[in-house]
N, C-alpha and C positions, 0 to 999 in steps of 0.2 A: 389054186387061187393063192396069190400072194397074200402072208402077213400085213398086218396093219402097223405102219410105222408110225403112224402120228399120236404124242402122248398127249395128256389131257393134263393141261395145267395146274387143275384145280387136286389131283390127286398127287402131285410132285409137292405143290406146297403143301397136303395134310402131311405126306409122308417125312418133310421137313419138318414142320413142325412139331411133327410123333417125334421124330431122332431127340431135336432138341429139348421137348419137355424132359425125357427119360434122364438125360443125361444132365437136366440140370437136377432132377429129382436125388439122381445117384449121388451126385454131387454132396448136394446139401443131408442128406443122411451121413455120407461120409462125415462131413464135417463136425455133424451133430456127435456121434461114435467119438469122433477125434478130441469134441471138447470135452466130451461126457470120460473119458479117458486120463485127460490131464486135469480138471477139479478131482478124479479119486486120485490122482500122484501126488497134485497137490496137499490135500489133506494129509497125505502120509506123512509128506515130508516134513509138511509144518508139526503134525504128533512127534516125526522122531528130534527135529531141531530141537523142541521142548522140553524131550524126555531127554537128552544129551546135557542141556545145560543145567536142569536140574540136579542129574547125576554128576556137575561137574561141582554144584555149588555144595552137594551133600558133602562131597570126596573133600574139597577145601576144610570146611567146621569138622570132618569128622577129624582133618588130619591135624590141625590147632590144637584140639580137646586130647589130644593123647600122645601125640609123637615131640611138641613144640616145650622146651624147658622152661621152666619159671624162671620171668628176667629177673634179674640180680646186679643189673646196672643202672640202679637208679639213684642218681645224684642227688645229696642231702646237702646240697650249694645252694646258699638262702634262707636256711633252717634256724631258725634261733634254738640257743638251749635249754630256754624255758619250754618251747614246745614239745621240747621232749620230754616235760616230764611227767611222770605216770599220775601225780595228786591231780584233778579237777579243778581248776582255779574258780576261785572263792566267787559267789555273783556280790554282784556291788546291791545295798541295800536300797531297796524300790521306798520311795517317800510314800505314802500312802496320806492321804489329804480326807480327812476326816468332816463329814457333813454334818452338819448339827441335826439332830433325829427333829420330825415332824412333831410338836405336841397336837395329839388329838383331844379336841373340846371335849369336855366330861357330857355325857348324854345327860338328857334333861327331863327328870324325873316326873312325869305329871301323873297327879291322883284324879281321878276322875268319878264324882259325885254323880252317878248314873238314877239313885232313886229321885235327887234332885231335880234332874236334867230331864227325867222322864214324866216328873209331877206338872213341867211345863209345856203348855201345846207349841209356844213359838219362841224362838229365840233370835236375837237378833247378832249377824252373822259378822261383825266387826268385833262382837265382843265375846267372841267365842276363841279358844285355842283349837290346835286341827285337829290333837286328838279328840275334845270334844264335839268338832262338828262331825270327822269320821267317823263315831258312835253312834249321832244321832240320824247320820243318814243312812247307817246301816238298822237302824230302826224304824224305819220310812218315814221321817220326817226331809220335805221337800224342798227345795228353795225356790221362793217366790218372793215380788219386791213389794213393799207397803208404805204409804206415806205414814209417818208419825204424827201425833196430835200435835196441831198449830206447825206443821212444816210443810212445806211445798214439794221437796223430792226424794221421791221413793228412796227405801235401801233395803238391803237385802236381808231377807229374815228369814230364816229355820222352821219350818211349821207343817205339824204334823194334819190334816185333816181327819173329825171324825166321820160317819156314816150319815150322820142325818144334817150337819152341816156344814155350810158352803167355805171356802179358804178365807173369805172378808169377813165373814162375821165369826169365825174362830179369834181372826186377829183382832176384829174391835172387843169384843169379849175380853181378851187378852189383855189390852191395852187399858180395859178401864179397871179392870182388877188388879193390875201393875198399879194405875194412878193411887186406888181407893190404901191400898197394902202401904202408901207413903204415910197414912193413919191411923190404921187399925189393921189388925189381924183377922179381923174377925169374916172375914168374905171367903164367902162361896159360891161354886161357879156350879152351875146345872146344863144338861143338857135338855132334857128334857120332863114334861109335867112341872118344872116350877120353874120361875124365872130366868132369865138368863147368869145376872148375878145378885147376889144376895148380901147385904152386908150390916155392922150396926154403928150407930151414929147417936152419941148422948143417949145411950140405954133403948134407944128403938130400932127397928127393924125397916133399912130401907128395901128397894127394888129395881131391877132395872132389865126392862127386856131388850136387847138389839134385834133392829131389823131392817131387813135387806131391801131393795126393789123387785126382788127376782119374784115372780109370780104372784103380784101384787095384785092385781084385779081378783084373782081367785081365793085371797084367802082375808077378804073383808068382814065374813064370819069369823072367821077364826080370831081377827082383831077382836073384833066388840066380845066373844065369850071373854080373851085372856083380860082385857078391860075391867071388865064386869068381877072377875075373880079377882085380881087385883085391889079393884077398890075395896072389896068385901074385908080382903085380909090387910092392907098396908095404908088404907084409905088415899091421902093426896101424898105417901112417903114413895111414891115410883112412879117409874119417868120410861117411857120409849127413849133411844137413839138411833136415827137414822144414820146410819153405814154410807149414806152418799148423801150430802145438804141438800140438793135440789129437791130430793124426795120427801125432805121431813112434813111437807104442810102436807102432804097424804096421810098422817099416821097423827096429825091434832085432832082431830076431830074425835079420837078415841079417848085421849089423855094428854098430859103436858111434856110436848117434843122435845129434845135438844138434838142439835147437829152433834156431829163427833165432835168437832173442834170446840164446841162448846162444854164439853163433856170436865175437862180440869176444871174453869173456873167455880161448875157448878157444886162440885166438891167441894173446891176452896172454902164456898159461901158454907156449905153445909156443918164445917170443920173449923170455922173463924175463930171459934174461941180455943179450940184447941191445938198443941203445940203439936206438927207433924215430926212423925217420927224417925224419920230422914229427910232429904232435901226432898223438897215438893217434884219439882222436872228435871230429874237427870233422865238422861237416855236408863233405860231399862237396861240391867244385866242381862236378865234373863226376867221372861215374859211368863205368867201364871194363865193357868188353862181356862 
């Protein structure tokens, strides 16, 4: 039986296409080999260009620094012959401009009357120096604002509170003992079990209790006892004041009211015949406990 002559299509083109892939495969390895080849030459050669010119730059400095004479042709054309000369020339004298010195203020000596300063609960803070108000407020006395008798606005006053009373009736306290002090020495200020202040006038003994609004309905007893005591000991010579005027007709019914504001004249009257011993109303220095 004869051979079979007829080839099969499909098996010429795999076998082409085998040839082809291989040989593009060889190919490109080849190439890869050939480039992988000339970057390590390259490297080389760029190392030895480097190592070449360095060694060319060494061989120059090394041969300047030892073999090369000290030059000896150098022209002293232009030279003056002052610059040649070995003395330093003299510097020219610097003006120096003289400032007139700063006189510093002589510091300012303050004495400060502390048993004074502490004998009073308030003081009032315009007519204080700072080292006495820095004293007194490292003594806990506070600043709070208060109107003055017969003036309408507040100013600022130094005032220390005690434990059993309120910052207003420290101050009216204060203020009527200031006033009473324009006549007599003779007052004294309490806190408690006897009157609020205490003073004398033509050889008798007056009295004066201050009172607040502050918990007024509750201490209606407590009015008619201090009443009652009062008249026993000073008869008709002590007086309530009321710390705020609207309040005063709550506290007649005990004894004879004055507002605060009323509180100088009533002095005045008490003292008519006699000659006060400073000015009757200057602002207060300094306020009595």
């Amino acid at each position: 039986m004869p051979p079979n002559t007829d080839k099969d299509p499909l098996v010429d083109a795999a076998f082409v296409i085998g040839i082809t892939a291989a040989a593009f495969l060889l190919f490109a390895r080849i190439a890869v080999l050939a480039w992988s080849f000339l970057t390590q030459i390259w490297a080389v050669l760029v190392l030895l260009f480097a190592a070449i010119v360095s060694f060319l730059y060494f061989f120059s400095a090394f041969r300047q620094l030892w073999y090369e004479p000290m030059r000896t042709d150098v022209s002293l054309e232009g030279i003056e012959t002052a610059d040649l000369d070995d003395e330093p020339a003299k510097p020219e004298p610097v003006k120096v401009q003289h400032t007139p010195a700063v006189q510093e203020e002589p510091k300012r000596e303050v004495i400060i009357d502390t048993d004074k300063l502490l004998a009073c609960a308030a003081h009032w803070r315009d007519l204080l120096q700072p080292e006495e108000e820095n004293y007194l407020s490292r003594q806990g006395y506070e600043l709070k604002h208060f109107v003055p008798f017969g003036e309408t606005h507040a100013q600022p006053c130094l005032i220390k509170k005690n434990k059993v009373e309120s910052y207003e009736h420290t101050f009216v306290v204060s203020m009527i003992a200031h006033e009473l002090r324009n006549y007599t020495k003779k007052v004294e200020t309490f806190i408690t079990q006897y009157p609020d202040v205490v003073f004398e006038c033509k050889g008798k003994q007056y009295a004066v209790e201050v009172e607040t609004p502050f918990g007024l309905p509750q201490k209606h007893r407590r009015l008619a006892l201090k009443a009652t005591e009062n008249n026993k000991q000073y008869g008709s010579r002590w007086v309530f004041v009321a710390t705020q005027s609207a309040y005063a007709k709550c506290f007649k019914r005990y004894a004879h009211t004055l507002r605060r504001n009323d509180v100088p004249d009533w002095i005045d009257e008490l003292f008519a015949k006699k000659s006060p011993l400073k000015a009757s109303h200057p602002p207060p220095p300094t306020l009595p406990p």
